[in-house]
N, C-alpha and C positions, 0 to 999 in steps of 0.2 A: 504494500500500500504506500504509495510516494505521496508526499507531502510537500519535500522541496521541491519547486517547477524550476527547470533549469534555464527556462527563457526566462527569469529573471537572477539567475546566479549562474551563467554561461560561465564552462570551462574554456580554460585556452591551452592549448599543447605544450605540455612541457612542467604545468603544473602542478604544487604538492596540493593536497586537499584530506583536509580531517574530518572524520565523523565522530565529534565526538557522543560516547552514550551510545555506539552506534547498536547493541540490541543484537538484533539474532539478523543484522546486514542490510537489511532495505538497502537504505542511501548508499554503505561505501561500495557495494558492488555497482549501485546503479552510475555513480560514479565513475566508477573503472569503465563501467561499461558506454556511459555517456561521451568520453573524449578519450585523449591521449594523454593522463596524467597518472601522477605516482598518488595512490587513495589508500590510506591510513584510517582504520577502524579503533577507537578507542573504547573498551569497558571495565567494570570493575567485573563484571559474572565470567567466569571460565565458560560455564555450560553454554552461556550464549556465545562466548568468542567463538565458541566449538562449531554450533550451529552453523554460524558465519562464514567461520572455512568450509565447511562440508557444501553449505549451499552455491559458495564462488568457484569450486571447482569444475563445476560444469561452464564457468564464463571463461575462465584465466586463459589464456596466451602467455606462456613462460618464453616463446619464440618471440615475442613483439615486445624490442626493445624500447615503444614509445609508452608503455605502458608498465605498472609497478603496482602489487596489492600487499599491503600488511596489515596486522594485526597486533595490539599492544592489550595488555592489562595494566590500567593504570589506572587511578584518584582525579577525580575532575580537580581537585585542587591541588595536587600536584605533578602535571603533566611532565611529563621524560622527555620532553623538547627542549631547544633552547628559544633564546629570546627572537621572533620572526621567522621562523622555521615554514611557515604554513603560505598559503596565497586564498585561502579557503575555509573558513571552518564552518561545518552544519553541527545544530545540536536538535533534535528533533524530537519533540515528548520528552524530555530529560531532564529538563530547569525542575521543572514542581516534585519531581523523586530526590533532590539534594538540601538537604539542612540549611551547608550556607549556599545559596544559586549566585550570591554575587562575587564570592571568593571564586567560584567556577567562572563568573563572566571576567573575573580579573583575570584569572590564567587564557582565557581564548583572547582575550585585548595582546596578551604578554606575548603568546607565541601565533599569532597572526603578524603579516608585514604589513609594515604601512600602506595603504591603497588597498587592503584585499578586503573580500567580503567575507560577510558573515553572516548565516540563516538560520534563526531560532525560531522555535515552533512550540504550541502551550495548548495545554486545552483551555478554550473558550469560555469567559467569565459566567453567562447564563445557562449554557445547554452545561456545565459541569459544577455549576449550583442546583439544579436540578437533581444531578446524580447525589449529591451531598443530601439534598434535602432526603431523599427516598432512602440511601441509605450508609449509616453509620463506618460498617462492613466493608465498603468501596472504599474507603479512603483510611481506613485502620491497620489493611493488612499489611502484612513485612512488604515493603517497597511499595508502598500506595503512596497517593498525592496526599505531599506535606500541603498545600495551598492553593489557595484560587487566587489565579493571574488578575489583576486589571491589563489589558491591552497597549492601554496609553501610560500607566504607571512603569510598567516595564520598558516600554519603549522609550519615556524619559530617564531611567538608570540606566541604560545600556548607552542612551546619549552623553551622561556623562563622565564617561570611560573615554569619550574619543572617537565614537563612532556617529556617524551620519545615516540617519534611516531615509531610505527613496523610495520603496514600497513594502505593501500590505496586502493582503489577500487570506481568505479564510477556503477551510478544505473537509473533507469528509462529512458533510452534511445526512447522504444516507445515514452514517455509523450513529449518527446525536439517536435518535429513535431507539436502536440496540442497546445503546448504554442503559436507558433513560429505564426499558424493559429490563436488563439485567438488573437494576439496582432496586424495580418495584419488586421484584421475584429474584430478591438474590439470595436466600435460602434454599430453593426449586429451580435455579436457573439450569440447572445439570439435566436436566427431565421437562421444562417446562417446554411445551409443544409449540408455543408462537414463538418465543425465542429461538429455537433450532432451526423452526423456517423461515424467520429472520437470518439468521446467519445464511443460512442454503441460498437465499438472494441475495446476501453481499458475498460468498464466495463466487457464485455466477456473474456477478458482475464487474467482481474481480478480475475473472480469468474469461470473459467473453467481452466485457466492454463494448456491452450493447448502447445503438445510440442515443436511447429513448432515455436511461438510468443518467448515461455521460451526461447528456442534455439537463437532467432533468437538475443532476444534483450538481452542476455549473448553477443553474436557476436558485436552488436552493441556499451557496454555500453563504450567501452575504447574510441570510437570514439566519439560519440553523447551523451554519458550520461548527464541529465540531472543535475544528482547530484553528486558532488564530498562527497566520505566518510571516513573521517581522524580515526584512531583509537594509543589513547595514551597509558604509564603505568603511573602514577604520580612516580617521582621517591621516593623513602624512603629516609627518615631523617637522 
């Protein structure tokens, strides 16, 4: 499920690019796969780094020298880079699972280069009050959301680090719905019958990307999106 749109965080050949948080791989593979850059996946879980490789193996080109994938475990707060290391950083769903998120946002300021971009992603202040209200449970468990984002609050901290925001865009609008159902029924969500053919239309339309759904939830995301998607420049020195 991609979040980051690359027509507004365009790769350029030659480039490094981090995911940080990056989870069980979404972005760094799409990454590797999107351009000719060296794509660096950061997390603290082994089992999902694991994931990660296992899933990129079927992309990798070890022959195509314009092209590099790794993989690190490491602490959002203190990244194994050095200072400017990056021309790229995406953190996507990650901020509200971190204690301090802005000790995190100071280490992506640190090892991003001046001029590079940087794409943060959160869930969405009303469709994930919602989820709060309905249930206690969602946001209790080991690695659940420490917090609910303001959109504009966050986009003012991360402005004063040094960064420049040029656009905004909200994403996964079908998924607001799903949640909204897992957290009414989230002792029965494992069994519950409208939640599983819930999900059976967001994996089809996953993996068919029909155009009625694509159409529909474009339409939808400025209202219901589930995710809010900020996009920086750092500014230069």
């Amino acid at each position: 499920m991609q979040t980051v749109n690359f027509k507004h965080f365009p790769l350029q050949a030659g480039e490094t690019v981090l995911d940080l948080g990056c989870g069980e791989g979404r972005h760094v593979i799409l990454a590797y796969l999107e351009g000719d850059v060296i794509s660096i996946g950061v997390d603290l879980s082994l089992e999902d780094l694991r994931t990660t490789r296992n899933k990129a193996q079927a992309f990798l080109q070890p022959g195509n020298a314009h092209k590099s994938f790794g993989l690190s475990a490491a602490n959002a707060l203190q990244l194994p880079f050095a200072d400017n290391t990056f021309d790229k950083v995406m953190c996507s769903e990650v901020l509200e699972h971190i204690p301090d998120y802005q000790g995190a946002l100071k280490e992506i300021e640190r090892v991003l280069k001046p001029g590079g971009l940087f794409c943060a992603s959160v869930p969405r202040h009303w469709p994930e009050k919602i989820c709060w209200f309905f249930s206690e449970a969602y946001h209790q468990v080991e690695g659940g959301h420490l917090r609910i984002f303001n959109a504009g609050e966050l986009k003012q901290q991360i402005e004063t680090l040094g960064f420049h925001a040029f656009h905004q865009h909200w994403a996964h609008a079908l998924h607001s719905p799903f949640w909204w159902l897992k957290c009414i029924f989230w002792k029965t969500q494992d069994s519950n019958w409208v939640i599983k053919q819930y999900h059976r239309f967001l994996v089809w339309d996953l993996m068919d990307k029909p155009v009625f759904t694509r159409t529909l939830e474009k339409i939808l995301n400025p209202i219901m999106g589930k995710s809010v998607v900020l996009y920086f420049r750092k500014e230069a020195n």
